[in-house]
C-alpha positions as CSV (number, residue, x, y, z in Angstrom):
1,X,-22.3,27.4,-9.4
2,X,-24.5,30.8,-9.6
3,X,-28.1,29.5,-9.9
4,X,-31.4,31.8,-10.4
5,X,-35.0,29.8,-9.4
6,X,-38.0,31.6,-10.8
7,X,-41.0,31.2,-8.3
8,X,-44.6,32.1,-8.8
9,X,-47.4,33.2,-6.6
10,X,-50.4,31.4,-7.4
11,X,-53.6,30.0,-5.2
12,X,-54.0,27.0,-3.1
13,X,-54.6,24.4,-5.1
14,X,-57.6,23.7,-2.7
15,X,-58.4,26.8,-2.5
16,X,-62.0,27.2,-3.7
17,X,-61.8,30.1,-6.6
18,X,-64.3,33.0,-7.6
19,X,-64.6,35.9,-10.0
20,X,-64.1,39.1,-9.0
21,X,-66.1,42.3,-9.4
22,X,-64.6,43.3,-12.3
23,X,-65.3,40.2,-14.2
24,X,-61.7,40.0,-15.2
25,X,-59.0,38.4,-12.2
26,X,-60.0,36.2,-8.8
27,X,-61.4,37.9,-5.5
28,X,-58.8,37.2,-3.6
29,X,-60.8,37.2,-0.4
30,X,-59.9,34.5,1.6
31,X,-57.6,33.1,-0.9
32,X,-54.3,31.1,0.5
33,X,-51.3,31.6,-2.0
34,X,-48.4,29.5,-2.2
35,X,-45.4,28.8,-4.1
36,X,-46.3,27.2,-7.3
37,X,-45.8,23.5,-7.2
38,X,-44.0,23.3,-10.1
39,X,-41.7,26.0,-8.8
40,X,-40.7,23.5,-5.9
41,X,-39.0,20.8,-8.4
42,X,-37.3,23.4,-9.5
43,X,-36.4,24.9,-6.2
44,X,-35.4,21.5,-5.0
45,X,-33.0,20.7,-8.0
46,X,-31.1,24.1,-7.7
47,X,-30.6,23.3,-4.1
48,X,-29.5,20.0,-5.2
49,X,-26.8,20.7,-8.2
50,X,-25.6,23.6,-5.3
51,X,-24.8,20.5,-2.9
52,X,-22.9,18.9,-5.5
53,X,-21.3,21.5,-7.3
54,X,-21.1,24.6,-4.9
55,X,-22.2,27.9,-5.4
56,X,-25.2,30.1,-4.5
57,X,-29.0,29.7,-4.9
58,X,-31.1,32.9,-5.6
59,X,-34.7,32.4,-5.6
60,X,-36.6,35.5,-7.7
61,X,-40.5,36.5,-8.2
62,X,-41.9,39.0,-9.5
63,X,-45.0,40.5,-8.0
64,X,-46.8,42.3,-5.1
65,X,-45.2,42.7,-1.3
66,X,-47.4,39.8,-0.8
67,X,-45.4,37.2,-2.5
68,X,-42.2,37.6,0.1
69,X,-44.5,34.8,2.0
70,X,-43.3,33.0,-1.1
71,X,-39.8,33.3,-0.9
72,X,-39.5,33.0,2.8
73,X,-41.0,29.7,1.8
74,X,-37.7,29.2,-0.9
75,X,-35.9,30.4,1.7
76,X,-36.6,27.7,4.6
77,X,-35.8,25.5,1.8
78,X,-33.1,25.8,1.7
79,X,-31.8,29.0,-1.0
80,X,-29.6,31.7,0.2
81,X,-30.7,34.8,-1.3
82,X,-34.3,36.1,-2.2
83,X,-35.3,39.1,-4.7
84,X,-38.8,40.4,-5.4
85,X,-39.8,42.5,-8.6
86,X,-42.2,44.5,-6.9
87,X,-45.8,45.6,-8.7
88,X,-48.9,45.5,-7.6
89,X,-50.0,45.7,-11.3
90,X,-51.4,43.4,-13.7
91,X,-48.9,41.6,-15.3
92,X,-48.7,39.2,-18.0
93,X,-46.1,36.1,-18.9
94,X,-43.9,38.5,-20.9
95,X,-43.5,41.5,-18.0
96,X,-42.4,38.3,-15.4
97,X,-40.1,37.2,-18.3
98,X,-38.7,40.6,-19.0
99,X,-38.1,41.3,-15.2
100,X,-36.7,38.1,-14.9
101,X,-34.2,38.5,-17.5
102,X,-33.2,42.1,-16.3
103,X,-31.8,40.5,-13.1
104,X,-30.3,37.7,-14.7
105,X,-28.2,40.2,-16.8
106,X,-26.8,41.4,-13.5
107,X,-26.3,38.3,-11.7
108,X,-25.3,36.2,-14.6
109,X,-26.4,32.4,-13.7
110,X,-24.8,29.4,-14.6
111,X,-28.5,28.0,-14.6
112,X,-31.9,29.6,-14.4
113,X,-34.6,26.6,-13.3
114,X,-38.5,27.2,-13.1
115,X,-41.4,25.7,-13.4
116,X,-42.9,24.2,-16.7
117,X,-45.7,26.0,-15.9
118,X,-47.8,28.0,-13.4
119,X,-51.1,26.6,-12.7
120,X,-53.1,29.8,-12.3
121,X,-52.4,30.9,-16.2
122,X,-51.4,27.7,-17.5
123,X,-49.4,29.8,-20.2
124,X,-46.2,27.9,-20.4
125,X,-44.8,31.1,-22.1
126,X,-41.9,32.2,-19.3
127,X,-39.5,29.7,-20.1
128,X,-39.5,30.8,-23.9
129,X,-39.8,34.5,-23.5
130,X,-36.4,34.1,-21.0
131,X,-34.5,31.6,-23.8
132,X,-35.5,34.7,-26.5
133,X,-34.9,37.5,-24.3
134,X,-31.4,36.0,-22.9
135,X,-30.2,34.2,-26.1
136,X,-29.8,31.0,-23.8
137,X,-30.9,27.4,-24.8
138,X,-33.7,26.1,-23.4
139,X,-35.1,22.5,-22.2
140,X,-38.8,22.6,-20.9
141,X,-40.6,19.8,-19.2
142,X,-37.5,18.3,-17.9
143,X,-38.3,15.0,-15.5
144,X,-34.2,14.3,-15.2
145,X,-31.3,16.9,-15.5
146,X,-27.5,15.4,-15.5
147,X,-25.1,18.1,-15.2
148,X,-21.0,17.5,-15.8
149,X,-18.7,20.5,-15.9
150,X,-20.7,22.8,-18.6
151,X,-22.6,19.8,-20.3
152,X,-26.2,19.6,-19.9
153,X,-28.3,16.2,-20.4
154,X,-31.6,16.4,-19.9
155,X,-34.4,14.3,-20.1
156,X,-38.0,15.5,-21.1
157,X,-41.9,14.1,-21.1
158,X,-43.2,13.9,-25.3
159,X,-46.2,12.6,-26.2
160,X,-46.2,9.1,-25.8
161,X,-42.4,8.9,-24.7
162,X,-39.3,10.4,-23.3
163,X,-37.1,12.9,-25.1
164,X,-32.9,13.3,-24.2
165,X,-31.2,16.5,-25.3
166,X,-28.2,17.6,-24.8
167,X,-26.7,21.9,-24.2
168,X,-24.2,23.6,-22.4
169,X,-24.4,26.0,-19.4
170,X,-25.6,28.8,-19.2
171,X,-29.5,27.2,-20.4
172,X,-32.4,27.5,-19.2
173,X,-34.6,24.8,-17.4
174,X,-38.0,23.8,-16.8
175,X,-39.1,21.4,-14.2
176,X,-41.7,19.1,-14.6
177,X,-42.9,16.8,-12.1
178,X,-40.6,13.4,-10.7
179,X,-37.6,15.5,-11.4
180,X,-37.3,15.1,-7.9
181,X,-39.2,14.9,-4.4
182,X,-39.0,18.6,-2.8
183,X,-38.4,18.6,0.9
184,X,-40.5,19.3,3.3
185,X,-38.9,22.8,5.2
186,X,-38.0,22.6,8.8
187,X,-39.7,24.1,11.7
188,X,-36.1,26.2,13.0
189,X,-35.7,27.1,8.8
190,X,-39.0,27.9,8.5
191,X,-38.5,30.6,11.9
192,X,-34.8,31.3,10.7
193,X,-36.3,32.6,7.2
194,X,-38.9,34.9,8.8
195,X,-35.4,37.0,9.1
196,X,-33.6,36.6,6.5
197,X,-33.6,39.6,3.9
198,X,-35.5,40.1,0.8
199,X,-33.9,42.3,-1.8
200,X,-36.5,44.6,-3.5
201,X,-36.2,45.8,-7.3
202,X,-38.6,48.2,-9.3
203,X,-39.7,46.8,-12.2
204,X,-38.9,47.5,-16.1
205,X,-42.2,48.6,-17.1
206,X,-43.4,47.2,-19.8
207,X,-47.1,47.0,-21.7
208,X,-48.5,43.7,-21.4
209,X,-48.5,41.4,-24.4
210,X,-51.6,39.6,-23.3
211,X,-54.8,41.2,-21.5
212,X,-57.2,39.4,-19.8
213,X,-61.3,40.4,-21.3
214,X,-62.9,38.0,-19.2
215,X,-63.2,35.3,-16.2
216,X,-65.9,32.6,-15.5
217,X,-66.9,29.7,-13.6
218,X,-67.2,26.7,-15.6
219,X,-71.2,25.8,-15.9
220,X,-72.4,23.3,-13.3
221,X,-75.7,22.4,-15.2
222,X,-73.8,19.4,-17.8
223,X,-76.3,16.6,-17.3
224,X,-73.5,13.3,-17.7
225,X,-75.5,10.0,-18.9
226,X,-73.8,6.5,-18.4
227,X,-74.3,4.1,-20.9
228,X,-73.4,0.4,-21.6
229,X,-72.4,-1.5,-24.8
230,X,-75.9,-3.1,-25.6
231,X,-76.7,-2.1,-28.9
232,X,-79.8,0.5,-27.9
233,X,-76.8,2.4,-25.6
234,X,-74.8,2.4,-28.6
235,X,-77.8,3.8,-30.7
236,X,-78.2,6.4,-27.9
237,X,-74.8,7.5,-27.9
238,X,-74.6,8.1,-31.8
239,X,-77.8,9.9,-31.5
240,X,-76.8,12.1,-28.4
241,X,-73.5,13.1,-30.2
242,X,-75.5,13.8,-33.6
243,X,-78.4,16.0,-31.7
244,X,-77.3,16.9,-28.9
245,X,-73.5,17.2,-28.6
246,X,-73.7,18.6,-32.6
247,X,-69.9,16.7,-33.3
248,X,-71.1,14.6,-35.6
């Protein structure tokens, strides 16, 4: 089985974020960056269905030299073969997408798995824009992928419930968390990987679909106020949301 994982770049989820000088993108001073943690269900299940099934895992990102810490990190997990779409450029969900697709027209995957989302744009656009640009079914916000021959069952989170679909390979997948637990690499994978090569492509250039005018901290001053259910709270709270909150 030929699988292609998408990985992004993003911050440390702990990492403690600010705006840049230019009002528009992070300062990236200090800033750790790992592999998105969505990205790791998704790394996890491609290394899974290649234990069952056979075949080759190729772990793909697209962005600055930076982000080969990234797949070195894909690659003590466990996948065989790393590629980087290098730019040091701003880029949007459709430029990843497109770049994305242009290698998977060479490489032809049985599967392409990625995260549902990543959580520094929060765009959930990637999985879409590949499924248009490919002409491949798609299933996002899968929690359980079964996988027979070319039939494709997967399960997905809906509002209030679960959701089963059913496709055939080639498709497109995105991972949502309990798909599976990713493991933990290995100290002699983790040294191993430092190594291995990473395949470099120039990027299709392509204008940006979506620009970024602006980037801010979300206000500290919100003064919260904790009520109980006697009938003056109750007053209070119809009057704050009337005067002050302005909703009703």
């Amino acid at each position: 089985m030929n699988i292609l994982v998408c990985i992004s770049r993003v911050p440390d989820t702990t990492t403690r974020i600010l705006v840049g000088g230019d009002g528009v993108s992070i300062d990236t001073q200090g800033v750790k960056f790992i592999v998105n943690p969505y990205d790791e269900y998704a790394i996890e299940e491609g290394l899974r269905l290649r234990e069952k099934n056979g075949g080759t895992v190729t772990a793909i990102c697209v962005g600055p030299d930076a982000a080969k810490e990234q797949l070195r990190t894909a690659l003590a997990m466990g996948v065989d073969k790393a590629v980087l779409v290098k730019t040091d450029k701003y880029f949007d969900s459709y430029f990843a997408a497109k770049n994305i697709a242009e290698v998977s027209k060479e490489m032809k995957p049985d599967i392409i798995l990625l995260g549902r989302q990543s959580i520094d744009f929060d765009s959930f656009q990637v999985p879409s824009y590949l499924a248009e640009l490919l002409e491949l079914p798609s299933v996002s916000v899968v929690s359980k992928l079964t996988i027979e021959g070319n039939k494709v069952i997967a399960e997905r989170d809906v509002e209030g419930g679960k959701e089963i679909l059913e496709t055939e390979l080639p498709c497109i997948i995105s991972a949502q968390k309990g798909l599976n637990e990713p493991r933990y690499p290995k100290l002699p994978d983790i040294m191993k990987a430092k190594s291995k090569p990473i395949e470099e492509k120039q990027p299709v250039e392509v204008e940006p679909k979506v620009s970024v005018i602006g980037m801010e901290i979300p206000s500290r001053k919100r003064i919260g106020k904790i009520l109980a259910d006697t009938d003056a709270d109750i007053e209070e709270i119809v009057k704050s949301l009337h005067e002050e909150a302005k909703i009703i």
